[in-house]
Residue, then its C-alpha position, 0 to 999 in steps of 0.5 A: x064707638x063706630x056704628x055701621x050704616x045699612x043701606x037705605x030700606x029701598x036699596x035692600x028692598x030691591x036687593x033681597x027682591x032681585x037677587x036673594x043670596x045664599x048663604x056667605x062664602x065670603x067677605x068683601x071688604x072694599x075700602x077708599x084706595x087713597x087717603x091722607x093721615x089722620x083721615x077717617x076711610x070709608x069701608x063697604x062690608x058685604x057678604x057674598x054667597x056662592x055665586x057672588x050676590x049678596x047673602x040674605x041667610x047670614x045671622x051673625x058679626x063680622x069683625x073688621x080689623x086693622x091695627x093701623x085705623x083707629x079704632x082698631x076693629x069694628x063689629x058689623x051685625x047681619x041679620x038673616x032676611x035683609x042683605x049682609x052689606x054695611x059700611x063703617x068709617x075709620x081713620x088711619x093714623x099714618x102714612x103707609x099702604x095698608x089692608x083691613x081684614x075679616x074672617x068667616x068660617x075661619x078663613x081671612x079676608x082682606x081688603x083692597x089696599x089703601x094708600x095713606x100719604x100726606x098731599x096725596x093730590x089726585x084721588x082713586x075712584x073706581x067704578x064699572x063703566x060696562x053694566x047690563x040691565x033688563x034695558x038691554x033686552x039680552x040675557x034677559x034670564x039673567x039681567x037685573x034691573x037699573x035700579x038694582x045695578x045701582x044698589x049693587x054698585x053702591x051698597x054692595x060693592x062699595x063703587x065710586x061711580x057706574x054706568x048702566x050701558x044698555x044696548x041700543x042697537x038692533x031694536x034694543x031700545x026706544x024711548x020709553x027705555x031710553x027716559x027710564x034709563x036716564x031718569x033712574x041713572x039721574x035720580x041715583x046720582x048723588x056726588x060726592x057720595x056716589x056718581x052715575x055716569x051715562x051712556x050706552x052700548x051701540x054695535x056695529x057690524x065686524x070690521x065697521x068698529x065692533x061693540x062700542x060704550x057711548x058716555x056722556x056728561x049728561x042724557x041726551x032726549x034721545x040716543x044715537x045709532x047706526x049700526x045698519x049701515x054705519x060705523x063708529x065713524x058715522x056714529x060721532x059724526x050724528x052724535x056731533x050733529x046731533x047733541x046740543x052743545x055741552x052735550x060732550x061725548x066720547x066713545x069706547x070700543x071692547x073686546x075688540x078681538x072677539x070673533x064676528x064682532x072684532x073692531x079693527x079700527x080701520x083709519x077709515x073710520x077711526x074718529x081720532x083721539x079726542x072721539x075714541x080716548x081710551x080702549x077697554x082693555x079688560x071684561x068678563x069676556x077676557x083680555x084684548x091686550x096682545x094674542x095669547x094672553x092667559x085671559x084671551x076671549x075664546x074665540x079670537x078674530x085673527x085680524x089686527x085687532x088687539x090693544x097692542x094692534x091698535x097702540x103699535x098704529x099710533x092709536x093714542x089710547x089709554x085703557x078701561x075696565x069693565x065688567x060687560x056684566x049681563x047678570x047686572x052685578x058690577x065688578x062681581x062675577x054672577x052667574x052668567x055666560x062670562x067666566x072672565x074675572x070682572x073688570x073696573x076702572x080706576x080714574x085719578x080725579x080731584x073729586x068725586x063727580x060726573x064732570x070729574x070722572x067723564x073728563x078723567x076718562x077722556x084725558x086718560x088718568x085712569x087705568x084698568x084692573x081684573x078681578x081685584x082693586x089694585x093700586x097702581x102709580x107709574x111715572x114714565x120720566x115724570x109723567x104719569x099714565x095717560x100722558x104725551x111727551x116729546x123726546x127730543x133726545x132718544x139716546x137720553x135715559x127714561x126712569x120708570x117708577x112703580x108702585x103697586x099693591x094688591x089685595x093679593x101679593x104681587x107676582x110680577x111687574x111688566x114694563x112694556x115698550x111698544x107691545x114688547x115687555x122690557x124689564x120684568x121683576x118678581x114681587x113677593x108681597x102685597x106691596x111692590x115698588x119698582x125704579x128701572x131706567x129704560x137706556x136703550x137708543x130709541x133711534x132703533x125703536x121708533x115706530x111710525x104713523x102719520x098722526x104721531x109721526x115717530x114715536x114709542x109708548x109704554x105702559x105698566x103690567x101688574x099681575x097678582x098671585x090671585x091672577x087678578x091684572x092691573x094696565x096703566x094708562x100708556x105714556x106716549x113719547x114722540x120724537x122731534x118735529 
């Protein structure tokens, strides 16, 4: 028989204390995204109130189901007082891509999917890299603490790893913050259950680099900032004098086409690839990835400063999610003064710890999601996502091969070339998989730029009938030197 474990009494504590929820409008269910046959799944049961926090007000069962797990259902007691979040452990028999479910109030709910295939290799975690805390000193009304952004994250919504990236800049932060953040963030680590990664948010003014997510293998005795008369140039140059070594760091610009804060990347001041690896594509202030998107910010810079922008100037970026939550709920929505869906990250990795997710991130096997935990695999002529390759023969054919899945079903399936969409099909249920070769000349398609010289890139779109989007990693090919 498969018991459910409960968070430990302090995690509810702080829960039912910082956010006590009403009563249950719907269930979550958030399983592991990869696994192999005959293993046993973890998956986090919690009920969510009307404004996406855990319920305190629910007396009752819920039923997990799944004729592919073995046992084929488990019932999950809740007690009224205490936060309706459990997790239960099942395994599944074979290979397949596969949803549990759940019901309440007579509506079903499912699961993000789950991958089951034999030497599976790399494995999905996902986390939330942008979360505020009461740290930040903004929003404050409506910010929870470090330690309950932990919780949530863990208990609640069933993450693999977080980052509380509190604010530093304009006054923000000093180093009493500073140690408790970073104290609080290590004693929550506890791989390979859970990760916390560090880092922090500095701000620089419009055009200087916008907002940018500093992260970390390890904290630092003290952050780094420049935002009076820097940019997000100057800052890793005094991160790099300053950090000991194996003090590794890279940085993350967001929402980069936001009005007043747009961070257009000059080439002055871009630090290079290795400094500035990835772009968050995706938050609850809405999507950066091209001018008028459905989920565009509301007040948009008229620079140059979309995801496509940056890419089309051979900005070799792969792409992030986050939430950029200032209600300290990860990957949820809150209530809050951002009404995009949350964003997550998901990093391919070998295991689940810090130098595995940091590294991950940096090296681009990752790949970005709204609103729901899509699965999402993309081959670009045997490369994955995040890859470079030189194309000695444009002429030559390039396979793209697809496979997605989605907790809702899957609408659409973009190819995207050099910011231009290439193939399209349409989906028709949760699971969708994709070939399509690619057979123009890319003779007439190259672009240009002094680091990459002539090259093209392509990534993957994936759209949900609940709106939820998924963005692979960009592949980048180059021609001949």
């Amino acid at each position: 028989m498969i018991e459910p474990v409960y968070p430990p009494d302090l995690a509810q504590r702080i829960l039912a204390i910082e956010a006590p929820g009403g009563p249950p409008v719907r269930v979550e269910l958030s399983a592991a995204s990869t696994c192999s046959p005959g293993e046993r799944v973890g998956v986090t049961v919690s009920l969510a109130d009307a404004e996406g926090y855990p319920s305190t007000a629910y007396d009752g069962a819920i039923v997990v189901r799944g004729e592919f797990a073995s046992p084929g259902e488990v019932t999950v007691p809740f007690r009224s007082g205490r936060p309706a979040a459990a997790r239960v452990v099942l395994g599944i028999r074979s290979e397949g891509i596969f949803r549990f479910r759940s019901e309440l109030n007579g509506q079903v709910f499912h699961s993000n999917p789950v991958w089951c295939r034999a030497g599976a290799g790399r494995r999905i975690y996902w986390g939330d890299p942008h979360v505020h805390t009461v740290l930040s000193d903004c929003h404050s009304d409506l910010c929870r603490s470090v330690m309950f952004c932990f919780a949530a994250a863990r208990y609640v919504q069933g993450l693999d790893w977080v980052t509380a990236a509190d604010h530093v800049s304009n006054g923000r932060c000093e180093l009493a913050r500073w140690k408790e953040s970073a104290a609080l963030s290590d004693a929550c680590n506890a791989p390979p259950a859970f990760v916390t990664l560090p880092g922090y948010e500095a701000s620089f003014r419009g055009g200087c680099g916008g907002d940018n997510n500093v992260y970390m293998l390890r904290w630092p005795a003290m952050f780094v900032d420049d935002y009076d008369e820097g940019s997000v140039r100057t800052l890793c140059e005094k991160l790099a004098e300053t950090l000991r070594p194996g003090e590794e760091f890279f940085v993350v610009p967001h929402h980069t086409t936001r009005t007043g804060k747009h961070g257009e990347i000059s080439e002055e001041i871009y630090p290079g690839e290795d400094l500035m690896p990835v772009v968050e594509i995706h938050s609850k202030w809405g999507t950066g990835e091209f001018r008028g998107n459905p989920n565009a910010l509301r007040e948009v810079h008229p620079g140059p400063s979309t995801v496509q922008d940056l890419l089309n100037r051979g900005l070799r970026l792969g792409f992030v999610g986050g939430t950029d939550t200032h209600a300290t709920m990860p990957a949820g929505f809150g209530v809050e003064h951002l009404d995009r869906p949350p964003g997550m990250t998901a990093v391919l990795a070998d295991e689940l710890s810090r130098p595995a997710i940091y590294h991950g991130i940096r090296r681009r096997c990752c790949y970005a999601a709204s609103l729901e935990r899509i699965v999402l695999d993309v081959r670009l002529a045997g490369a994955s996502m995040g890859e470079r390759l030189v194309w000695s023969d444009p002429a030559a054919g390039r396979d793209i091969e697809v496979t997605a899945a989605g907790r809702s079903d899957i609408e659409r399936i973009d190819v995207v070339r050099n910011g231009q969409t290439i193939h399209s099909v349409r989906g028709s249920d949760f699971v969708a998989r994709q070939r399509f070769t690619d057979t123009d000349n890319l003779t007439g398609h190259w672009l240009e730029s002094q680091r990459l010289g002539r090259f093209a890139y392509y990534y993957v779109r994936v759209t949900c009938a609940s709106g939820a989007q998924a963005w692979s990693s960009p592949v980048f090919l180059t021609g001949p030197v």
